[in-house]
C-alpha positions in Angstrom: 8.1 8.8 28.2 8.2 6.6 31.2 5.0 3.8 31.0 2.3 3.2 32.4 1.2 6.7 33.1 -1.0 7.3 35.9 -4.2 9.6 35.1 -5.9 10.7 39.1 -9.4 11.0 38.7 -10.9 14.1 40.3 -14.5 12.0 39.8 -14.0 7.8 40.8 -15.7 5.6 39.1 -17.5 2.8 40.8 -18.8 -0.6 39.2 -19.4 -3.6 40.9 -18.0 -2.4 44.4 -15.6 -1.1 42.8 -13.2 2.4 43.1 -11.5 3.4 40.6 -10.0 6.3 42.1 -6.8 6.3 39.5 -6.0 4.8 36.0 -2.6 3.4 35.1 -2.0 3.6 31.0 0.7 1.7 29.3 1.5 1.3 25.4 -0.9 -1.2 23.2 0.3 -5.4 23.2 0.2 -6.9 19.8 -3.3 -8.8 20.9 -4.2 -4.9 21.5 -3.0 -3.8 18.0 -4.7 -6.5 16.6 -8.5 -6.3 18.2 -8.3 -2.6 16.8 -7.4 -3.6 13.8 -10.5 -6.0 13.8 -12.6 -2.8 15.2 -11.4 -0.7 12.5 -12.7 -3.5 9.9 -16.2 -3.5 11.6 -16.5 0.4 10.2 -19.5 2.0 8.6 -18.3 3.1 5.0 -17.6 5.9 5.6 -17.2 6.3 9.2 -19.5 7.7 11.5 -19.4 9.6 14.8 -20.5 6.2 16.3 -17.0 4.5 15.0 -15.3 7.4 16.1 -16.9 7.0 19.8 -16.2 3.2 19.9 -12.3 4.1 19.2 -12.3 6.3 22.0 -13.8 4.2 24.4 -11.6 0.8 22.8 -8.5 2.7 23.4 -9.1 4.3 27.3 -10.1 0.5 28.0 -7.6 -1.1 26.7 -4.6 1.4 27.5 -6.0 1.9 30.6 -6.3 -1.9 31.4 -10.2 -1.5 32.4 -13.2 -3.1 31.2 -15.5 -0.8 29.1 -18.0 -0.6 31.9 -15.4 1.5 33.7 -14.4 3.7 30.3 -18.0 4.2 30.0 -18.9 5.7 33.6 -15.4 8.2 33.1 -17.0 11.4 33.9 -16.2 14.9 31.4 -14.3 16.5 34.1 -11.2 13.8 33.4 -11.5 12.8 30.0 -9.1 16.1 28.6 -6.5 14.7 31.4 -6.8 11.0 30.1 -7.3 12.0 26.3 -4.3 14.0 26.5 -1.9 10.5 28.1 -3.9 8.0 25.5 -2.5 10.4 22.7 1.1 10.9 23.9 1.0 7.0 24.1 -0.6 6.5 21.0 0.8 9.0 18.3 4.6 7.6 18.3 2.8 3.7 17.3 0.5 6.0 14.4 2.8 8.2 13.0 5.2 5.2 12.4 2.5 3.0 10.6 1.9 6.3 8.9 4.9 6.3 7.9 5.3 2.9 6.6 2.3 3.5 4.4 3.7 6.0 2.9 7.2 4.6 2.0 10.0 5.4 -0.1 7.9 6.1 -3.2 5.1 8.8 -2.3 5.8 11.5 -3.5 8.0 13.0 -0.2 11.2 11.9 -1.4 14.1 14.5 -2.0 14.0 16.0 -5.7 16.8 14.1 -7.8 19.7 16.1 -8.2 
């Protein structure tokens, strides 16, 4: 996958004299990686609809390199284009923290011969 990824948007977004008429993604920093982690902390036991709508909006932001006040004006008729490059960009960095998790010892190793 070639980064950043450029999402046009068929709606622009304006704040503060602003056009945005295109967003550029690119994979998470470690300062990234870490704020989420400090999001995910912040999570209603267990979570709500609310925490799942804050992770949405952290990650177009951030990935996207905009301030929330640009996530949050996104219209419905590009979110499916931009949910579908914040996923391609984000499932590689889950799946291997998924996978580290897991480990050698849970349960998914080869039967012993």
């Amino acid at each position: 996958m070639d980064l950043p990824i450029e999402v046009p948007l068929k709606r622009p977004v304006v704040v503060d004299d602003k056009t945005y008429d295109k967003l550029a993604f690119d994979e998470p920093d470690l300062g990234t990686q870490i704020e989420y982690a400090e999001l995910e902390a912040s999570f209603s036991v267990p979570p709500s609809s609310v925490d799942a709508v804050r992770v949405h909006l952290f990650w177009i932001s951030r990935l996207g390199g905009i301030p929330e006040a640009v996530a949050k004006k996104i219209k419905s008729t590009d979110i499916d284009a931009i949910d579908e490059v914040v996923e391609a960009i984000l499932k590689p960095m889950f799946k291997k923290g998924a996978d580290k998790i897991a480990g050698d010892d849970s349960g998914n190793a080869p039967p012993a011969k």
